[in-house]
C-alpha positions in Angstrom: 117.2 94.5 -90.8 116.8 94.9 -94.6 114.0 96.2 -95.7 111.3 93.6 -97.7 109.8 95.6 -101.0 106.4 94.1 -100.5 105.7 94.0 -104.5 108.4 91.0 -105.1 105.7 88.9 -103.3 103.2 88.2 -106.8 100.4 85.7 -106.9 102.4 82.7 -108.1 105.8 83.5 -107.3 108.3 86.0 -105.6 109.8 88.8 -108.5 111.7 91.9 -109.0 114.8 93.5 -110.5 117.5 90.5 -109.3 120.6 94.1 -108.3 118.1 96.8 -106.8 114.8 94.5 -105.2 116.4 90.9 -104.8 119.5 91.5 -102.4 121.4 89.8 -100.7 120.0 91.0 -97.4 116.1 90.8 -98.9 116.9 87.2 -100.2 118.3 86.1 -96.9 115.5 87.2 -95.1 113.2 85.5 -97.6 115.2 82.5 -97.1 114.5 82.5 -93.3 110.9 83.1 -93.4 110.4 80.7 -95.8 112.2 78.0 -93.6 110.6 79.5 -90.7 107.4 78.6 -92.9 108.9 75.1 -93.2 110.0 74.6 -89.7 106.4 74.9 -88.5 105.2 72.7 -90.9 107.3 69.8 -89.5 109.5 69.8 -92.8 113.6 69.4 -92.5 115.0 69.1 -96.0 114.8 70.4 -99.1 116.0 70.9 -102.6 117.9 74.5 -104.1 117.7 75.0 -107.8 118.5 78.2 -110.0 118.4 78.8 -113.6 121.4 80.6 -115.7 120.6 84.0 -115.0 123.4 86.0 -114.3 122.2 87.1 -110.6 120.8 82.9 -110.1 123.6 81.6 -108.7 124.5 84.7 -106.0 120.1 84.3 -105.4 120.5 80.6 -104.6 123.4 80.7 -102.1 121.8 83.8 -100.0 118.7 81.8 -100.2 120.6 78.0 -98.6 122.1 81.3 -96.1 118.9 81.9 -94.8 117.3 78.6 -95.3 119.8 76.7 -92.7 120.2 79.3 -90.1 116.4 78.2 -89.5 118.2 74.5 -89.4 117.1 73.6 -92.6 119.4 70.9 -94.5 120.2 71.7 -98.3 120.2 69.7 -101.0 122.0 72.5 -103.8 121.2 70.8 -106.9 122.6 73.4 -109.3 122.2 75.0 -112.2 118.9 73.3 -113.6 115.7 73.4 -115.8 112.2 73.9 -113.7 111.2 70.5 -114.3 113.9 68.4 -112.6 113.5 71.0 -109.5 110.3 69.5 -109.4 110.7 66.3 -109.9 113.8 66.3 -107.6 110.6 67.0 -104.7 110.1 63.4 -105.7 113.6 61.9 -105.9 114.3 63.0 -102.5 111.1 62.6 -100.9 111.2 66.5 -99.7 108.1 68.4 -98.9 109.5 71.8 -99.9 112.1 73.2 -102.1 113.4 76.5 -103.9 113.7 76.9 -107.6 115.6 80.7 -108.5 113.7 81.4 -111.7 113.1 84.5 -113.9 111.2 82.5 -116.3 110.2 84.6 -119.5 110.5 88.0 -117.6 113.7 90.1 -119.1 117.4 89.3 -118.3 117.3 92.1 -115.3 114.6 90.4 -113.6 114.4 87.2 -111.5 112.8 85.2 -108.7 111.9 82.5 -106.8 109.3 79.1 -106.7 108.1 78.2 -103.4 106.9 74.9 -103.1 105.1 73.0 -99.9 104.5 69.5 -100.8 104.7 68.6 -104.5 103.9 71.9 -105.6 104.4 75.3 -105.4 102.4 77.5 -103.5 100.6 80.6 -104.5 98.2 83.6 -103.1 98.1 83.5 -99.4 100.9 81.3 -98.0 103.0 83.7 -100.6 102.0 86.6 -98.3 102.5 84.5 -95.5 106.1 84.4 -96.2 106.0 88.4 -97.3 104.9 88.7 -93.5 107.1 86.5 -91.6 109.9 87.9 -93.5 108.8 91.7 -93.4 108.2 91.1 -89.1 111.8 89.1 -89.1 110.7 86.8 -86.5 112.6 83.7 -87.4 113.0 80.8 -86.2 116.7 80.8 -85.3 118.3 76.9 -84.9 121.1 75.9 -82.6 123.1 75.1 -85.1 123.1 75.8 -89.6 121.6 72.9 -91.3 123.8 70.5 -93.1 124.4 71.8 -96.8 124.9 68.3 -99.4 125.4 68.8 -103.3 123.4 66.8 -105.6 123.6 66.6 -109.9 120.6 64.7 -110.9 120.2 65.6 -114.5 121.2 62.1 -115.9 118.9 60.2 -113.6 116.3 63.1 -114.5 117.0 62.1 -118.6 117.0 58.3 -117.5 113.4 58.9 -115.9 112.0 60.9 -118.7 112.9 57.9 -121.2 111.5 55.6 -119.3 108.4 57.5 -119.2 108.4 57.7 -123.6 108.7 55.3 -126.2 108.3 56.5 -129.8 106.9 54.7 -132.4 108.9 53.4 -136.1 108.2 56.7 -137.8 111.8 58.7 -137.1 111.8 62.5 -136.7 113.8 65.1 -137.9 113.0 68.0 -134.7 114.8 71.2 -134.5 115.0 72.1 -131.0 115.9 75.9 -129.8 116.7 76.8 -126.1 116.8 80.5 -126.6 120.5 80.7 -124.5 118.3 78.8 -121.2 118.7 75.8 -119.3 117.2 73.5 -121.7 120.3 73.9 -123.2 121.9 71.5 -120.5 119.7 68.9 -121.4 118.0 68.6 -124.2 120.1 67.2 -127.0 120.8 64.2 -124.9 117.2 63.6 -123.9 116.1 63.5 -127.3 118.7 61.7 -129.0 118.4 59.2 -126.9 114.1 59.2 -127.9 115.8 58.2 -131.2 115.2 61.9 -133.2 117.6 63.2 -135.6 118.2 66.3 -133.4 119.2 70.2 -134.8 120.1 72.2 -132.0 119.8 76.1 -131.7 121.2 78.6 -129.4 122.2 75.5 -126.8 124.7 77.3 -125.2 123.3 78.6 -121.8 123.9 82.2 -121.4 122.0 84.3 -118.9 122.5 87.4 -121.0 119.9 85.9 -124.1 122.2 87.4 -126.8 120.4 85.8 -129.1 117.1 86.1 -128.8 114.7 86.4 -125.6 113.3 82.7 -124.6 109.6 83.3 -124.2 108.6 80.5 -127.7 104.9 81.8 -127.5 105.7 85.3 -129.0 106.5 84.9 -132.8 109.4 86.5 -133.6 111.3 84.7 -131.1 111.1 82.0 -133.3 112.1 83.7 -136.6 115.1 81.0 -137.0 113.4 78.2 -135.2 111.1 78.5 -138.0 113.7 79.2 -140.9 115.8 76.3 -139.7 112.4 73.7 -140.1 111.5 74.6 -143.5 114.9 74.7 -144.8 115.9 71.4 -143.0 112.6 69.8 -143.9 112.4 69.0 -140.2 109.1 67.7 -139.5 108.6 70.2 -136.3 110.4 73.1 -134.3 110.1 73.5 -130.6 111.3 76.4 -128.6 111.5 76.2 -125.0 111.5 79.0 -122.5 114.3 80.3 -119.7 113.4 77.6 -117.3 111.9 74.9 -119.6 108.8 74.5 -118.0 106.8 76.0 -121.0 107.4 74.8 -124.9 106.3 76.5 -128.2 105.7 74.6 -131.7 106.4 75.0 -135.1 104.9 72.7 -137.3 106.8 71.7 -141.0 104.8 74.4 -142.9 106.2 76.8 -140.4 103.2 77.6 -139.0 103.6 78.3 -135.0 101.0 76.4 -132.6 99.6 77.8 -129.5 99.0 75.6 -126.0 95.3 75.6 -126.9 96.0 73.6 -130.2 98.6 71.6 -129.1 95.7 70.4 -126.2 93.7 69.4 -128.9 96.2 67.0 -130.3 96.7 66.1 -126.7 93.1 64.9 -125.7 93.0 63.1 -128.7 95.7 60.4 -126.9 94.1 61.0 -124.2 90.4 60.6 -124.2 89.9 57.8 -125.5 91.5 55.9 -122.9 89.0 58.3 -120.2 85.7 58.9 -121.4 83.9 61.3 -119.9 86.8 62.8 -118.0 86.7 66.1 -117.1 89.1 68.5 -119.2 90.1 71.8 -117.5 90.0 74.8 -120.1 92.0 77.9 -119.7 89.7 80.8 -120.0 91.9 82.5 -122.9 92.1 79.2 -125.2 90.0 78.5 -128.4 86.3 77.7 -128.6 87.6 75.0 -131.3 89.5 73.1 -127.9 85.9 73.4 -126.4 84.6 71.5 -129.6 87.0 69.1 -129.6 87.0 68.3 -126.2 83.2 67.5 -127.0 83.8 66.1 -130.0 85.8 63.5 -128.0 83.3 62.6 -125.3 85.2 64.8 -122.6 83.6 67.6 -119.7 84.7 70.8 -120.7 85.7 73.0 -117.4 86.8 76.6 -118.1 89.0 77.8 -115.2 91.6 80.8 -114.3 95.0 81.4 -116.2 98.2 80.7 -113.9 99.8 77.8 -113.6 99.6 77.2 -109.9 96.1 77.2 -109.9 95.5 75.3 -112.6 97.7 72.8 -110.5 95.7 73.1 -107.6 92.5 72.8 -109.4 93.7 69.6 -111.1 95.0 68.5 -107.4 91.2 69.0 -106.4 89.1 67.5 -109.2 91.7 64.5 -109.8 92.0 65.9 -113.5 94.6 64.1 -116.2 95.9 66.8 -118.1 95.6 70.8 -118.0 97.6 73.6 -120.1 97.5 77.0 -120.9 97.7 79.0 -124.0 101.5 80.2 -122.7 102.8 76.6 -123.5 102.5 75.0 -119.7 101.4 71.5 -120.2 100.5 69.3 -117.3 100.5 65.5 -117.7 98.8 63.3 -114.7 97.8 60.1 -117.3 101.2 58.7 -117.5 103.0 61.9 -115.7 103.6 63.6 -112.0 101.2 66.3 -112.7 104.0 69.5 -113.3 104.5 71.2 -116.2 107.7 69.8 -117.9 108.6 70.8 -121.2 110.5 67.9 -122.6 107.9 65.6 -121.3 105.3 67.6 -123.1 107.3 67.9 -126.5 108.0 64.3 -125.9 103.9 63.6 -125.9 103.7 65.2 -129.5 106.9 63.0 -130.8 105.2 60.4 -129.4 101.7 60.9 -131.2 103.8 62.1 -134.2 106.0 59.2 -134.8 102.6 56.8 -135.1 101.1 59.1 -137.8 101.6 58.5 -141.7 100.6 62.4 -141.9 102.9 65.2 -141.2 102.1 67.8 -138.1 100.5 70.4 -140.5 97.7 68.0 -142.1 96.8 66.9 -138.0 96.7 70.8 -137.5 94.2 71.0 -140.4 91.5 68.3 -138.7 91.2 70.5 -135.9 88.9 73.9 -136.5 91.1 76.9 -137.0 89.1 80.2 -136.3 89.9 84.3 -136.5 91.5 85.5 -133.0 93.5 88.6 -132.2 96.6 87.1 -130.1 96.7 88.2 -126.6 96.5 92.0 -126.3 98.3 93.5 -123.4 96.7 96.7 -121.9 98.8 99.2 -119.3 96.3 99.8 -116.3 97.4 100.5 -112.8 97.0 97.6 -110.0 94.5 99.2 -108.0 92.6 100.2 -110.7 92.9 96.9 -113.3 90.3 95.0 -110.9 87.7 97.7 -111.3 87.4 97.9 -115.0 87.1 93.9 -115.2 84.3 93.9 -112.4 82.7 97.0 -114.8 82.9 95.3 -117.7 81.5 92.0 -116.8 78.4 93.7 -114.6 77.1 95.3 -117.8 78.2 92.6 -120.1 75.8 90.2 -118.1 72.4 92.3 -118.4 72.6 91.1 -121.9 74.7 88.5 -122.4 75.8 85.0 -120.9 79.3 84.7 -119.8 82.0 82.4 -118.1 83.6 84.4 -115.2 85.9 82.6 -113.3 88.6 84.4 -114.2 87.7 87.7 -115.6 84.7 88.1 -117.9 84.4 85.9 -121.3 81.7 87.4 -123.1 79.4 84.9 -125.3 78.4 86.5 -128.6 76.5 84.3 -131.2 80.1 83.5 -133.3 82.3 84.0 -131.2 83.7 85.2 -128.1 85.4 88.3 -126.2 88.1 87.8 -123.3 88.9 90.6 -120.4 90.9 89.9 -117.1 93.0 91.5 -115.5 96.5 90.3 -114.8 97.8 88.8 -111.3 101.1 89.4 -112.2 101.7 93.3 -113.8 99.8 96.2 -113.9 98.1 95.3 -117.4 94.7 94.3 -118.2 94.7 91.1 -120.6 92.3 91.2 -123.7 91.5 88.4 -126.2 88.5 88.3 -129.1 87.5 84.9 -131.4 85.4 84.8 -134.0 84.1 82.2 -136.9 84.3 84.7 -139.1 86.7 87.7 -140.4 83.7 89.7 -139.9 82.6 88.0 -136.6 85.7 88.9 -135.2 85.4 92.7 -136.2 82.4 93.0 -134.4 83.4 91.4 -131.7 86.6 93.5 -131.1 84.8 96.5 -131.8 82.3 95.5 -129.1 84.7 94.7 -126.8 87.2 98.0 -127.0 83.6 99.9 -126.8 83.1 98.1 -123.4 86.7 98.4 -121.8 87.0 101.7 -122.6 83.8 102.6 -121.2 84.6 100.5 -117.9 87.6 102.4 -117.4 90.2 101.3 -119.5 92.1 103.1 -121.8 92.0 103.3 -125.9 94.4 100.7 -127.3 94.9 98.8 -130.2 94.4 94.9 -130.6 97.4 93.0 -131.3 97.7 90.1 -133.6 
């Protein structure tokens, strides 16, 4: 029996090095338990995608192995972007799927999405698979399941327009897939909005030679960038391995993070629900917390990871959610996932009913100081321990939103520590209204860390 590295199994997903964690053998076996999983659940079918990582497509047929020797049936949809695996959940009525995935994480590296239902599962049932497949007791069927092949990317496309009509103001959008699968797709899709369309790096190629696809750290979008203000396009979006996360430029060739493209968001959306509740990521701007406000909605800070932002949105009956990292999720006029052409297609939308350009919007909403995420080394069993430090002396003095970490209050600003659920790092963030507020604050902040137990690092920008 092979044996199961219990670290692939993370909070949201299954990970590791795709030669040396994610073999044949472990993948197989994770493919079993995970339709042994299934199997008592009542659930028959489901849906195999895989992105265009070199190891994907070798991932995704020892997966389908294991899957139907528990007498699960197959639908192998391919080589595909995030999104259509989940709204394929949908098109076939299936309860469960597989989506082979490393995301943003470097070229060596993939994984898989789990889902039960219409999402994917995280925390516990993750380690319920972990132990089904490290004990190997599977459920073994009388005969493999029946394997069908299924390419639903133009009925995916067909959907998506359906779902978006832009308004008379044409736009000039340069779009950059970084080498990954929304390279399949996306020229089609957003000709067919009616954009004048500039492609970059559309070829898929699982070995990034161009640059890594992760559009929320800036100098992956160096040419995006170039390519808008030289073109006068009037916006650049970058999209990530999978597509399930987007990044902006605006026409001045300034880049937008997920917390100010929420604002724009809840400003189509709002008005149409007032007094709906908005879910707030604990790392985004205070100025989304103002606006949010400003427009009549519930502000509701909650924890960073996609999958529970899901869930929570699944609990509370929320519209829309998103996190600084570019996930956007749409329940209004949407199925609830995060899909990056849908989401870009919600800003064309808003854009292409606007006289003024991206860059004056992007002025109306308050811009303050912030360091960018800063990413510090700490070992798993120790990261916990520094947060819970941290936020027990931070609250003899100050208030303090601690859903997810601690996020310190100060009286201009704010200052961000939690600890990661997916690496060994501790994740710190600072705001202020001022240059000087946000000194202060960082200064505060490293003083505190340090003294919980972190280590002396430097705040990135």
């Amino acid at each position: 029996m092979a044996h199961i590295p219990s670290h692939i199994f993370r909070e949201y997903d299954i990970r590791g090095l795709a030669e040396e964690e994610l073999t044949s053998p472990v993948m197989i076996a994770v493919g079993k338990a995970y339709g042994t999983f299934l199997t008592e659940k009542g659930i028959r079918k489901v849906p195999v995608g895989g992105d265009i990582r070199l190891s994907s497509k070798r991932i995704r047929r020892d997966v389908i192995e294991g899957l139907r020797s528990t007498g699960m049936d197959v639908i192998d949809i391919g080589t595909v972007m995030t999104p259509l695996f989940y709204w394929s959940l949908y098109h076939f009525g299936c309860d469960g799927g597989v989506m082979v995935t490393g995301s943003h994480n470097p070229k060596e590296f993939n994984g898989l999405k789990l889902a039960l239902g219409k999402t994917t599962i995280f925390g516990e049932q993750i380690q319920e698979i972990r132990r089904i497949a490290e004990e190997g007791h599977f459920f073994v069927a009388e005969r493999p399941g029946v394997l069908e092949r299924a390419d639903i990317g133009e009925e995916y496309v067909e959907m998506l327009c359906r779902k978006i009509t832009l308004g008379p103001k044409k736009l000039k959008v340069v779009l950059d897939a970084g080498n990954g699968t929304a390279g399949l797709f996306m020229e089609k899709f957003f000709r067919r909005l009616g954009c004048d369309v500039l492609p970059l790096f559309a070829e898929p190629d699982g070995t990034f030679p161009n640059h890594h696809p992760d559009p929320t750290v800036r100098e992956n979008l160096q040419t995006l960038t170039e390519t808008v203000l030289r073109e006068k396009a009037d916006l650049g979006i970058g999209f990530d391995g999978d597509a399930d996360r987007l990044g902006v430029v605006d026409d001045a060739g300034e880049m937008l993070l997920g917390d100010t493209l929420m604002a724009l968001y809840w400003r189509e959306i709002l008005p149409k629900h007032p007094g709906a509740t908005a879910i707030i990521e604990v790392k985004s701007s205070q100025a989304l917390v103002e606006e949010v406000e400003r427009l009549g909605g519930v502000p509701l800070f909650w924890k960073s990871g996609h999958s529970l932002i899901k869930a929570k949105m699944k609990e509370i009956n929320a519209l829309f959610a998103g996190e600084v990292s570019g996930h956007m999720f749409f329940a209004d006029e949407f199925y609830g996932f995060d899909d990056s052409f849908y989401a870009a297609a919600r800003l064309l939308r808003l854009l292409s009913f606007e006289e003024r350009r991206l860059s004056e919007i992007v002025r109306t909403i308050p811009r303050y100081y912030s360091t960018a995420e800063t990413r510090i080394p700490c070992p798993d069993d120790k990261k916990f321990h520094v947060v819970a430090a941290v936020r027990e002396e931070a609250l003899k003095t100050h208030e303090a939103i601690t859903v997810d970490g601690v996020r310190i209050l100060y009286p201009h600003g704010w200052g961000l520590l939690r600890a990661s659920n997916t690496q060994p790092i501790l994740v710190a963030r600072c705001e202020g209204r001022t240059p000087s507020a946000l000194r202060e604050i960082e200064e505060d902040m490293h003083r505190r860390i340090v003294l919980g137990g972190g280590v002396p690092f430097e705040w990135t920008y």
